[in-house]
C-alpha positions in Angstrom: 227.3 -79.4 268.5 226.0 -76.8 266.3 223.4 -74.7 267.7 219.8 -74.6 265.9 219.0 -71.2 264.0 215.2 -70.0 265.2 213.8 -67.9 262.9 211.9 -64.8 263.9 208.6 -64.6 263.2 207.6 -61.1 261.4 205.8 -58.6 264.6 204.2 -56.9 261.7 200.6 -55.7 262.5 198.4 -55.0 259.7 196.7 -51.5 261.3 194.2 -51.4 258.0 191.3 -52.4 260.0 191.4 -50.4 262.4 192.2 -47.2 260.5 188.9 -48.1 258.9 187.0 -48.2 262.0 188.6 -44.9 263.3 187.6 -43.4 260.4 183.9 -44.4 260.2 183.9 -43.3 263.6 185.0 -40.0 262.9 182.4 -39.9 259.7 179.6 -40.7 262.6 180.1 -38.4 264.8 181.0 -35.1 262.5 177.6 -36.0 260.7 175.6 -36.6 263.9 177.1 -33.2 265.5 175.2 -30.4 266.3 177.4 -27.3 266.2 176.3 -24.8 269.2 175.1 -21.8 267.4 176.4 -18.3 268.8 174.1 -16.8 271.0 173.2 -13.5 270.9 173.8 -12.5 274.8 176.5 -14.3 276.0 176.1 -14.4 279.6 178.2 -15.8 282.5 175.9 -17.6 285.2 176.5 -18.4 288.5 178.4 -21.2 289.8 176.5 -24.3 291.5 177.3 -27.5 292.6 173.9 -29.3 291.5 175.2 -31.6 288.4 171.3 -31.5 286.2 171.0 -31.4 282.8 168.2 -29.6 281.1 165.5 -31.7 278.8 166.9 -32.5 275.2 163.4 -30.9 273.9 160.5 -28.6 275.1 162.8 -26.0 276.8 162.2 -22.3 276.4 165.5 -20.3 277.5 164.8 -16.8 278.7 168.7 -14.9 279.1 169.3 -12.3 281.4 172.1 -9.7 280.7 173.0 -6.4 281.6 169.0 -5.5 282.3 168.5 -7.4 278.5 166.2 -10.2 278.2 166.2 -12.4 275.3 164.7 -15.6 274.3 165.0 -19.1 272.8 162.0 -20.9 271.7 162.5 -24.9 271.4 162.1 -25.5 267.7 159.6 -27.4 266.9 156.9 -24.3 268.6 158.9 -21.0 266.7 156.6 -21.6 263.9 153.4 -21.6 265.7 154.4 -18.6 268.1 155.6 -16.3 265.2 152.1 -17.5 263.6 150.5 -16.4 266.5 152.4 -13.8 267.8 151.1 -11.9 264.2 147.9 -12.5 264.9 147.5 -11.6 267.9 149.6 -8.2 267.3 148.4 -7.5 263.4 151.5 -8.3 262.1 152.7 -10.0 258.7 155.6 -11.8 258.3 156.9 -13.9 254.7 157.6 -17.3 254.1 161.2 -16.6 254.0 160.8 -14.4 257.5 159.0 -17.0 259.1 161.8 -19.7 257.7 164.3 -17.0 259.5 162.6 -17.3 263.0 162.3 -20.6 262.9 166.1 -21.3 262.3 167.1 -18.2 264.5 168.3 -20.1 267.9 167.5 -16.8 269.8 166.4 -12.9 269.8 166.1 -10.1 272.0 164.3 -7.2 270.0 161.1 -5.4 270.1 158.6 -6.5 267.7 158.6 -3.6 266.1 162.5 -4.6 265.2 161.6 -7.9 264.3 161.2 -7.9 260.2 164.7 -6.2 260.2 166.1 -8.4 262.2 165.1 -11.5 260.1 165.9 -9.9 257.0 170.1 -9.7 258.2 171.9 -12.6 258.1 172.6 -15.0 261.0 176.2 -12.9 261.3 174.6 -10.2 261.2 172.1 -10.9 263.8 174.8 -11.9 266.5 176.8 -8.5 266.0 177.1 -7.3 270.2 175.0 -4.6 270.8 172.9 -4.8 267.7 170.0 -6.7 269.9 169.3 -4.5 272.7 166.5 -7.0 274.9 162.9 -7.6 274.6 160.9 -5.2 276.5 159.5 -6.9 279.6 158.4 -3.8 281.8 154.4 -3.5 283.3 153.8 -0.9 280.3 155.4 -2.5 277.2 155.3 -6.5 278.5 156.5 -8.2 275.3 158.0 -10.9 276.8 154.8 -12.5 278.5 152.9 -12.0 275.3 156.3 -14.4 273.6 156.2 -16.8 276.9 152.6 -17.4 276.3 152.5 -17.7 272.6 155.3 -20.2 272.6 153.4 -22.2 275.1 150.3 -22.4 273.4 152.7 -23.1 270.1 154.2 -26.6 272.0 151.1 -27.2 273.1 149.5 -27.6 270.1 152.5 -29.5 268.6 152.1 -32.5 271.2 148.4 -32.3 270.2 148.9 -33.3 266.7 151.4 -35.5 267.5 149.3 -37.5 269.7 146.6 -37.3 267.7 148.3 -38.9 264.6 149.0 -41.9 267.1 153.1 -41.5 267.4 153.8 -43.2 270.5 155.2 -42.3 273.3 154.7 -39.0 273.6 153.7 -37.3 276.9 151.9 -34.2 277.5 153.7 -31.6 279.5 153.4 -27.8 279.4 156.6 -26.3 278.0 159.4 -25.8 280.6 161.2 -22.9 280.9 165.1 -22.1 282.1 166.2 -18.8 283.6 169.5 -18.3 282.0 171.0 -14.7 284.0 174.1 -13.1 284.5 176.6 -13.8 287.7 176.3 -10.0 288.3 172.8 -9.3 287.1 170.8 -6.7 288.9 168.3 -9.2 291.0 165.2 -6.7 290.5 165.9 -7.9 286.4 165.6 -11.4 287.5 162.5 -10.9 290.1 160.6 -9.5 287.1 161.2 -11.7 284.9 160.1 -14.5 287.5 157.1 -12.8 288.4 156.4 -12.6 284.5 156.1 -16.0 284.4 154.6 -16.6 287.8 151.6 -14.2 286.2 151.0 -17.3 283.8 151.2 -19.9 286.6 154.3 -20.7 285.3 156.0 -21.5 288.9 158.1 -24.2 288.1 161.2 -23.5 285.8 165.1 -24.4 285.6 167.9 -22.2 286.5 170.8 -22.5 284.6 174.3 -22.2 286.4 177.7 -22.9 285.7 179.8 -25.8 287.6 181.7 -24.8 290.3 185.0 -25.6 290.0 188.0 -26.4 293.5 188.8 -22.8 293.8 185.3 -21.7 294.4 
């Protein structure tokens, strides 16, 4: 009896779907990336074992390094605390200064040192050692005068923003996050706690690393 010849069907996939999906993901989520911007103290903190994430918005990040102090103001207040941080001090800045701060992630000079710094570029900003800390001792407190500018600055930006009727936004003061050094000399951190504690500023984040198994 002769035996009956199946034919194979053809396993053939046809992939050209999918490489379309893979690729519009890939389009999404390169356009909708933020790329971490270097920061201008890179520090090392402390190890934890509390898994918390900071809020996406509102967060002032005050970094601790080697007896340096610098500071990130949350976006949408830099151009309200350089605004006011002039007035308050006499000071004049430019459009394309003020543009500067505003896109500067973070900055650790003395006023006096500001206008230069705005006027490098962003490379030439995050060269080590060219930021040397913002002076935070009882004589020459800049930092407090930056802490409560910026406040007053995110203040005000949740007032209008009510005030036009966009929903649901809540009023909240602007929270701050102690970012220090694993070795930083604990006097450095005190006063910069009691900095803020002088502005009845007691609630604020610490930022740590997680701790890994071999801790």
């Amino acid at each position: 009896m002769a035996k009956v010849k199946i034919h194979r069907k053809s396993t053939r996939i046809d992939m050209t779907a999918m490489c379309d999906v893979a690729f519009l993901l890939l389009s999404f989520f390169v356009m909708t990336a933020t790329a971490k911007q270097p920061e201008p103290k890179p520090v090392d903190p402390p190890a934890s074992t509390v898994l918390s994430k900071l809020p996406e918005e509102g967060v002032a990040v005050i970094t601790i390094g080697e007896k340096q102090v610098f500071f990130t103001i949350p976006r949408s207040a830099r151009k309200g605390t350089i605004e006011r941080i002039a007035k308050e001090k006499g000071l004049t800045f430019t459009p394309s200064e003020i543009n500067a701060f505003v896109g500067m992630d973070g900055f650790g000079v003395p006023l006096n040192q500001l206008k230069g710094l705005l006027n490098k570029t962003p490379a030439q900003r995050n060269i080590p050692g060219l930021q040397k800390g913002i002076p935070y001792d009882s004589i020459n407190d800049q930092l407090s005068d930056w802490v409560k500018q910026a406040r007053e600055a995110e203040k005000a930006v949740l007032d209008e923003r009510i005030a036009s009727g966009e929903q649901d936004v809540v009023y909240k003061d602007m929270d701050v996050a102690i970012k220090g050094d694993a070795k930083e000399d604990y006097t450095t951190v005190k006063r910069v706690i009691d900095i803020l504690q002088k502005q009845n500023k007691n609630r604020f984040f610490l930022v740590t690393g997680l701790r890994n198994e071999d801790f």
